[in-house]
Backbone bond lengths (Angstrom), bond angles and torsions (degrees), N, CA, C in turn:
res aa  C-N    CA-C-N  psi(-1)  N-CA   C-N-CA  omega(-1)  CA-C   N-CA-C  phi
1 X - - - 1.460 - - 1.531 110.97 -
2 X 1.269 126.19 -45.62 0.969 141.49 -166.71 2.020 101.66 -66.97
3 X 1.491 102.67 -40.32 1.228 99.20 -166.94 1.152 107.96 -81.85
4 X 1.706 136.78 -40.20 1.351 133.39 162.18 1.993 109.06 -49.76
5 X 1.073 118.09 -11.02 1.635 98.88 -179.77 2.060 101.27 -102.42
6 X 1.165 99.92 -7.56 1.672 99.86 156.22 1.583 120.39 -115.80
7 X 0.964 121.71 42.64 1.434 140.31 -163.12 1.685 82.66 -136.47
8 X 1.379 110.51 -71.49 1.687 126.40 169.46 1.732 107.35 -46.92
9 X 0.853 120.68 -28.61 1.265 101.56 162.18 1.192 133.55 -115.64
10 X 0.883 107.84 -34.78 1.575 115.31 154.09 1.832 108.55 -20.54
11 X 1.454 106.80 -74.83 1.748 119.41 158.38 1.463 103.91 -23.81
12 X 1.337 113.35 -64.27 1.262 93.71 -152.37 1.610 125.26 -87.71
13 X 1.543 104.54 -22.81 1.564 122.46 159.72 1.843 97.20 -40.25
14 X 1.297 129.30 -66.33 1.773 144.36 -154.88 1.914 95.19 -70.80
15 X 1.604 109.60 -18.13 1.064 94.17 172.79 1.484 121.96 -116.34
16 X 1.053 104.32 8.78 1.933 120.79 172.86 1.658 77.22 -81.82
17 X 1.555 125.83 -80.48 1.802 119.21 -147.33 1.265 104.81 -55.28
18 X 1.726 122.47 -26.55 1.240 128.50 -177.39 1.686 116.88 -45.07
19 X 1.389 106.59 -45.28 1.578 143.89 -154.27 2.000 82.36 -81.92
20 X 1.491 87.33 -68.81 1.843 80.56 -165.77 1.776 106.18 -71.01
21 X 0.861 125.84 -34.40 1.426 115.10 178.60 1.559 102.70 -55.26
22 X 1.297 127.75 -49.45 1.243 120.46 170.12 1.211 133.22 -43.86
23 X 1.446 114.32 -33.61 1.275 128.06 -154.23 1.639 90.01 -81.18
24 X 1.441 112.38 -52.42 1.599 126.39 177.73 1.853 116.02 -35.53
25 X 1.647 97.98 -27.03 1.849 107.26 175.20 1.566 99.05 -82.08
26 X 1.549 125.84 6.01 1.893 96.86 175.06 1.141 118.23 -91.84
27 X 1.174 139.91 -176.67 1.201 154.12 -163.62 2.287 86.46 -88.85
28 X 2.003 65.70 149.00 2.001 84.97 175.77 1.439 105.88 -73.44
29 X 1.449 117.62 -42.59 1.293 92.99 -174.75 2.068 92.92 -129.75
30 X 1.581 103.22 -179.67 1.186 123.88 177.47 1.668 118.93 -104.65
31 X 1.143 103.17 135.53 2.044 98.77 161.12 1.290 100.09 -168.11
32 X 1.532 93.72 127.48 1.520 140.99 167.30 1.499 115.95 -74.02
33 X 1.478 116.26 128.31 1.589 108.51 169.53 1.085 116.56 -149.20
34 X 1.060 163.05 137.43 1.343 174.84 -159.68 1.874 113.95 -152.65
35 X 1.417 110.85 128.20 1.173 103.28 172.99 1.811 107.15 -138.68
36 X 1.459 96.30 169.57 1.384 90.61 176.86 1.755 111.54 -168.82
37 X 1.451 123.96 131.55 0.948 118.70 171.04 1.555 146.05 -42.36
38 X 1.288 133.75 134.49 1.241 123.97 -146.83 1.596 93.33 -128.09
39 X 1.172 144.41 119.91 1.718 136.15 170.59 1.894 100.77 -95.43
40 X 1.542 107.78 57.02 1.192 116.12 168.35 1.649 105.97 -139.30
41 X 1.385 106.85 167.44 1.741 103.95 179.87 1.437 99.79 -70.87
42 X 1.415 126.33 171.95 1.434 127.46 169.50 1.413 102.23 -58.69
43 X 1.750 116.19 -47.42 1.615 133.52 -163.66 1.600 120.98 -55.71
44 X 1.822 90.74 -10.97 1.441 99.75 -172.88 1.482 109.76 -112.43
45 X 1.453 121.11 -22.69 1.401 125.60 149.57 1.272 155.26 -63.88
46 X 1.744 98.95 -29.31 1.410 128.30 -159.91 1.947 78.54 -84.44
47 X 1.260 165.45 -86.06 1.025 160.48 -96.29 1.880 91.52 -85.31
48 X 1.751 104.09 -41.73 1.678 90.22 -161.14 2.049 107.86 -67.83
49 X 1.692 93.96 -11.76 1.608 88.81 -174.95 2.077 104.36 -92.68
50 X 1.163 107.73 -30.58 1.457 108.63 175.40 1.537 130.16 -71.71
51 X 1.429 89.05 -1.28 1.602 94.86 176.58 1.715 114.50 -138.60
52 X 1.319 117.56 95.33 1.420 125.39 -147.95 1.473 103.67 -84.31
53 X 1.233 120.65 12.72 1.969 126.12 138.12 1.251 117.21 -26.79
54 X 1.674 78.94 -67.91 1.979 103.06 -173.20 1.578 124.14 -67.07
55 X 1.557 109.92 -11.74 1.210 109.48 166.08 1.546 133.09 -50.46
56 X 0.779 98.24 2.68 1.862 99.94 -173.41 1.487 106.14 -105.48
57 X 1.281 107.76 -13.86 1.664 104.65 156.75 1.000 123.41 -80.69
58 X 1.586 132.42 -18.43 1.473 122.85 -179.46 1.220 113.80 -145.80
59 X 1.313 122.65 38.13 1.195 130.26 -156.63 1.617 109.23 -118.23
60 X 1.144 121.12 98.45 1.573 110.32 -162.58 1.383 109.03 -65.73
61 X 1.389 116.95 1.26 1.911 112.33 -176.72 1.164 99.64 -117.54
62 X 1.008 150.86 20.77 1.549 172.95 -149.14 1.511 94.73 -102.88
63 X 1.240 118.75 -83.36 1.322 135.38 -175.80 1.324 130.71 -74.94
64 X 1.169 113.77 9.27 1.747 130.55 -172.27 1.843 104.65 -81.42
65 X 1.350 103.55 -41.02 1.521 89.50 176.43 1.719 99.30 -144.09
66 X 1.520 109.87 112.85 1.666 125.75 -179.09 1.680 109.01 -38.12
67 X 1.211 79.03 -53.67 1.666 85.14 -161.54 2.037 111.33 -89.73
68 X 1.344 89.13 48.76 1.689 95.12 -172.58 1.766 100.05 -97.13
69 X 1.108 89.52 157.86 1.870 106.57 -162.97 1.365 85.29 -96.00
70 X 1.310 126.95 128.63 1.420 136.80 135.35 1.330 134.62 -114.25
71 X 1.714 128.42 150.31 1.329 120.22 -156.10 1.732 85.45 -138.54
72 X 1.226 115.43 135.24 1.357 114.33 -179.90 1.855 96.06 -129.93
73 X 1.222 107.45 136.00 1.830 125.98 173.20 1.292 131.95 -142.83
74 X 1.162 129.81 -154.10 1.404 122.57 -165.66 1.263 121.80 37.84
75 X 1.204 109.45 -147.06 1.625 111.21 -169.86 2.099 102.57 -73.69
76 X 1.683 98.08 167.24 1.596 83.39 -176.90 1.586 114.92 -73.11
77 X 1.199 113.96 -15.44 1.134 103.67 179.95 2.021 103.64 -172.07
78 X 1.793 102.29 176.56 1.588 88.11 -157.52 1.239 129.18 84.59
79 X 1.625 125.23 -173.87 1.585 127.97 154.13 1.178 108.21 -34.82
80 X 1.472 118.77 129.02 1.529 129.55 146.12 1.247 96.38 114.82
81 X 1.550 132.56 -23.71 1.463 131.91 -166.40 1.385 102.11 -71.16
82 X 1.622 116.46 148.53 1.719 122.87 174.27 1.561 93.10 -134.92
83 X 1.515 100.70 158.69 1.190 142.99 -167.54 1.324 118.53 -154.78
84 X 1.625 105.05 102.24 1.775 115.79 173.42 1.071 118.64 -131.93
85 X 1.548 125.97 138.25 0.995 164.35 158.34 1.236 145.47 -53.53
86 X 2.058 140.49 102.81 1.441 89.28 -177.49 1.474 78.27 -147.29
87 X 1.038 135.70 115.50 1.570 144.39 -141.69 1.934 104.21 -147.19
88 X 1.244 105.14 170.10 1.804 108.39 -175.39 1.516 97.61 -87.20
89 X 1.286 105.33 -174.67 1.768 109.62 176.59 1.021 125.43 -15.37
90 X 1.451 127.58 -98.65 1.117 153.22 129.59 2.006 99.31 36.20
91 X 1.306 123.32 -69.70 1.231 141.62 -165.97 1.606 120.75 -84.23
92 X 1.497 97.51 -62.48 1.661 122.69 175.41 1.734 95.08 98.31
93 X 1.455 85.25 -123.24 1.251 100.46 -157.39 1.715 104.41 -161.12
94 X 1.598 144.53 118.24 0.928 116.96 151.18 1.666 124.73 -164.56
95 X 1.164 134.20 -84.62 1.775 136.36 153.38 2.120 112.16 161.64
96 X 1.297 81.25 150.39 1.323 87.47 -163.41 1.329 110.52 -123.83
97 X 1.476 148.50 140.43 1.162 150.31 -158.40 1.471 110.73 -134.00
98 X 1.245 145.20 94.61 1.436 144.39 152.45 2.001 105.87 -39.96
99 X 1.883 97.64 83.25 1.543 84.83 156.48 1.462 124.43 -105.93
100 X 1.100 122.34 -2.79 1.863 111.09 158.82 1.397 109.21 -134.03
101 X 1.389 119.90 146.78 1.383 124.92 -161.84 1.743 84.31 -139.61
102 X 1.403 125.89 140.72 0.962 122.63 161.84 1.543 104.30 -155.46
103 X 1.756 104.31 110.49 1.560 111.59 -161.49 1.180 134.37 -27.10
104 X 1.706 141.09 66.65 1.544 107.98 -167.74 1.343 99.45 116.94
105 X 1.309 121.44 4.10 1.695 116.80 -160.86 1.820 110.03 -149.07
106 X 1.312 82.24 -54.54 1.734 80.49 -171.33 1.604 90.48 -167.02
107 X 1.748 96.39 146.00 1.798 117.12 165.42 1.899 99.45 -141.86
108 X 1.283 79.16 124.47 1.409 95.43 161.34 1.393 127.51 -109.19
109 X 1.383 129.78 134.99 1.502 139.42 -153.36 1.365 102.22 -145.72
110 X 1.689 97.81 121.00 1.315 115.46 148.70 1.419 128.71 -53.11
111 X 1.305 145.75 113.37 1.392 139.66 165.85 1.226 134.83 -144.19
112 X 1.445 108.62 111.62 0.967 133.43 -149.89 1.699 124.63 -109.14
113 X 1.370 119.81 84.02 1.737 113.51 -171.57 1.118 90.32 -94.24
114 X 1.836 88.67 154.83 1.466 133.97 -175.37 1.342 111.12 -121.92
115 X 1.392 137.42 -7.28 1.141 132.23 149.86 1.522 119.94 -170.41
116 X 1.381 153.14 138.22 1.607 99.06 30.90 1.596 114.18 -69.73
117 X 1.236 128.95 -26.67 1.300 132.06 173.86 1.447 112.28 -110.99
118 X 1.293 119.41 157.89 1.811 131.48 172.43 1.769 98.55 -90.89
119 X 1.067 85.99 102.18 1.413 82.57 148.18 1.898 109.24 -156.25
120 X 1.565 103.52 163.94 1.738 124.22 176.60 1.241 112.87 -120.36
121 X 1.344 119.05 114.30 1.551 141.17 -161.98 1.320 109.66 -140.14
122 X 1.106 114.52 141.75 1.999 132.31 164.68 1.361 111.39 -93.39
123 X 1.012 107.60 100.37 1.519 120.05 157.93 1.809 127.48 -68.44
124 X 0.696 137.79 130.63 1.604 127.15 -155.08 2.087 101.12 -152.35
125 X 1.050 92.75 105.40 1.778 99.44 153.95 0.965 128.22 -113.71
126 X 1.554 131.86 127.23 1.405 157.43 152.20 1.248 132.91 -78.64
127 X 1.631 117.17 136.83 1.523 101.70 -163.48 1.711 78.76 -141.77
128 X 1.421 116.64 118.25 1.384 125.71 -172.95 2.093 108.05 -110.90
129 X 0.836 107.19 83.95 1.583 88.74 -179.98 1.205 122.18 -36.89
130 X 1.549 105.51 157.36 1.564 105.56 -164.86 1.599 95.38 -144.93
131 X 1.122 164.35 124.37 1.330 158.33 -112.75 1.904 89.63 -61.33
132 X 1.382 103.32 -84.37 2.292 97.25 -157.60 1.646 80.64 -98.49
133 X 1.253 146.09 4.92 1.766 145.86 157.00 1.153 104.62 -101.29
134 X 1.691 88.52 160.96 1.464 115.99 142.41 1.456 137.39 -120.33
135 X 1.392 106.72 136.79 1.835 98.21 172.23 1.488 114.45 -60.91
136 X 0.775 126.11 128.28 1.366 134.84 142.66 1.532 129.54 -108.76
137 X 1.368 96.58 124.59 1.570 120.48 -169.53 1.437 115.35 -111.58
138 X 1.720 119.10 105.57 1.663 106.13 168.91 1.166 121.98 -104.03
139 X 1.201 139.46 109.72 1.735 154.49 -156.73 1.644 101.85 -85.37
140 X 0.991 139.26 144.42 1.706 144.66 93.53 1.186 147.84 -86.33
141 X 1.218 137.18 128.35 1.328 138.70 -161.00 1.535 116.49 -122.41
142 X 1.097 129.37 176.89 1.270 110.93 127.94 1.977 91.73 153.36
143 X 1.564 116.96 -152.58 1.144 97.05 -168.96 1.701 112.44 -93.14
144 X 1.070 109.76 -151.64 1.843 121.04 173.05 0.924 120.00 -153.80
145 X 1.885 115.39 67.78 1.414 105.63 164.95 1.345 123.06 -53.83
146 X 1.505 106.82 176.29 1.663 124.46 -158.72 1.880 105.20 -58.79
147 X 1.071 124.47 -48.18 1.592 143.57 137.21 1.272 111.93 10.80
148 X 1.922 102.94 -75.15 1.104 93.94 -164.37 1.482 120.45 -104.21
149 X 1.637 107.65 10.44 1.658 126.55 -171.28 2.053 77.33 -96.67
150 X 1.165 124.00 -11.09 2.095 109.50 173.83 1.581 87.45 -82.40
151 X 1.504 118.51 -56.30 1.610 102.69 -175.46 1.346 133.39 -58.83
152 X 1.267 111.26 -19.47 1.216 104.12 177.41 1.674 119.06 -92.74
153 X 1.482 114.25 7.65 1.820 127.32 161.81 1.627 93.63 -47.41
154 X 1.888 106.24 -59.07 1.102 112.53 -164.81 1.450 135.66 -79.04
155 X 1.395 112.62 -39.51 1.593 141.78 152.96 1.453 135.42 -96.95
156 X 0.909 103.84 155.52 1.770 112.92 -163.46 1.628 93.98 -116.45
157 X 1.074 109.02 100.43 1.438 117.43 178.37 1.127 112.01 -73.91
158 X 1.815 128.79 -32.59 1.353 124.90 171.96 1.457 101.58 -48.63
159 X 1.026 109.76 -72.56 1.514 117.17 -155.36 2.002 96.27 -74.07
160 X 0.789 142.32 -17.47 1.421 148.96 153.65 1.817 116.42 -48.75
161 X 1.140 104.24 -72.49 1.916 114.48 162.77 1.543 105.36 -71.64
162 X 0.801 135.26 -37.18 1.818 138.65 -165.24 1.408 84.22 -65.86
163 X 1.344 130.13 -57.21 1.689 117.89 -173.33 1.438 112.68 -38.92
164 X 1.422 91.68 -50.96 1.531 98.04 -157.18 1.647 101.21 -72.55
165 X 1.035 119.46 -15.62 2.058 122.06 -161.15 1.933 81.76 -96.10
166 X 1.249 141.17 -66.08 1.136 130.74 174.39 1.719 115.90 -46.64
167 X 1.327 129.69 -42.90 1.469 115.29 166.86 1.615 129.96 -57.81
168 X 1.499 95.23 -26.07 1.820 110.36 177.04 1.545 98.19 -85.84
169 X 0.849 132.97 -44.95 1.340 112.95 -179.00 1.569 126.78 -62.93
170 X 1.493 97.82 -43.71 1.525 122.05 -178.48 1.762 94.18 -49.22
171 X 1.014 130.35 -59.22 1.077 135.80 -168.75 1.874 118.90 -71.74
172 X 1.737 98.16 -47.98 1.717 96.81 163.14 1.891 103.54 -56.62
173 X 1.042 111.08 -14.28 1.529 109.94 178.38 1.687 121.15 -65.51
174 X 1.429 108.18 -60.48 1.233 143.61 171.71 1.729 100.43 -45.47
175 X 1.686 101.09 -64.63 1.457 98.03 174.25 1.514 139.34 -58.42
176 X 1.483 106.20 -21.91 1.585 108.84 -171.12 1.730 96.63 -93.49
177 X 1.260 121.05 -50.53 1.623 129.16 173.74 1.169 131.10 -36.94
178 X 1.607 115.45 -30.64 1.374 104.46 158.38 1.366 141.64 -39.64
């Protein structure tokens, strides 16, 4: 008896280092992308993502928790605009910064959660004309501490965030096409 419950651990010690030695083979950092065609001008899309008002129309995390606190500042929209957050599970908690805005083309965003996990990420949209469309592209980047190279043994964050970046678009889709 004694020897099957260190036999049992023994196993299971070789499969905890197993897990983290693995974890040590992921990549330093992460990026997410999802894109999707748009049969709108860029000029007519680019406003609902540069101005984070309008997020609650197409925003697949928008609606996850009703009663979530938001604080909007800086400029109304574009460079300088912020967007914070402080919502139940589901949401977290965190703030977002418009630092490059380029009309019709590209916004780049600071974003930054504070819980359930810390992490600092670039968010990035692209709007590429395409003859009577546009591409639209929503990016995440950013790094991979040790944390989140153990979660991803277990989860597939592409395909985990990729849900959520294909439902927001699908829908900024829906919204500009009318």
């Amino acid at each position: 008896m004694l020897k099957a419950i260190a036999v049992i651990a023994v196993l299971f010690v070789v499969g905890i280092v197993g897990v983290l030695v693995f974890a040590l083979t992921k990549p330093d950092t992460f990026r997410v992308e999802r894109s999707l065609a748009v049969k709108a001008p860029a000029n007519a899309i680019y406003p609902q993502v540069a101005d984070f008002h309008r997020w609650t129309a197409w925003s697949p995390y928008e609606n996850r928790d009703p009663a979530m606190k938001q604080t909007f500042g800086g400029t109304a929209q574009g460079k300088g605009a912020t967007y914070a957050w402080d919502g139940n599970n589901n949401v977290g908690a965190g703030h977002m910064e418009i630092l490059e805005a380029s009309a019709a083309s590209k916004l780049r965003i600071k974003l930054d959660f504070e819980r359930p996990f810390e992490g600092h990420n670039t968010a990035e949209f692209t709007f590429v004309p395409q003859g009577d469309a546009t591409l639209v592209t929503w990016a995440m980047s950013g790094p991979a501490p040790f944390l989140s190279k153990v979660m991803q043994v277990f989860i597939n964050m592409d395909n985990m965030i990729g849900k959520d970046f294909e439902a927001g678009l699908a829908s900024l889709k829906k919204l500009t096409e009318k």
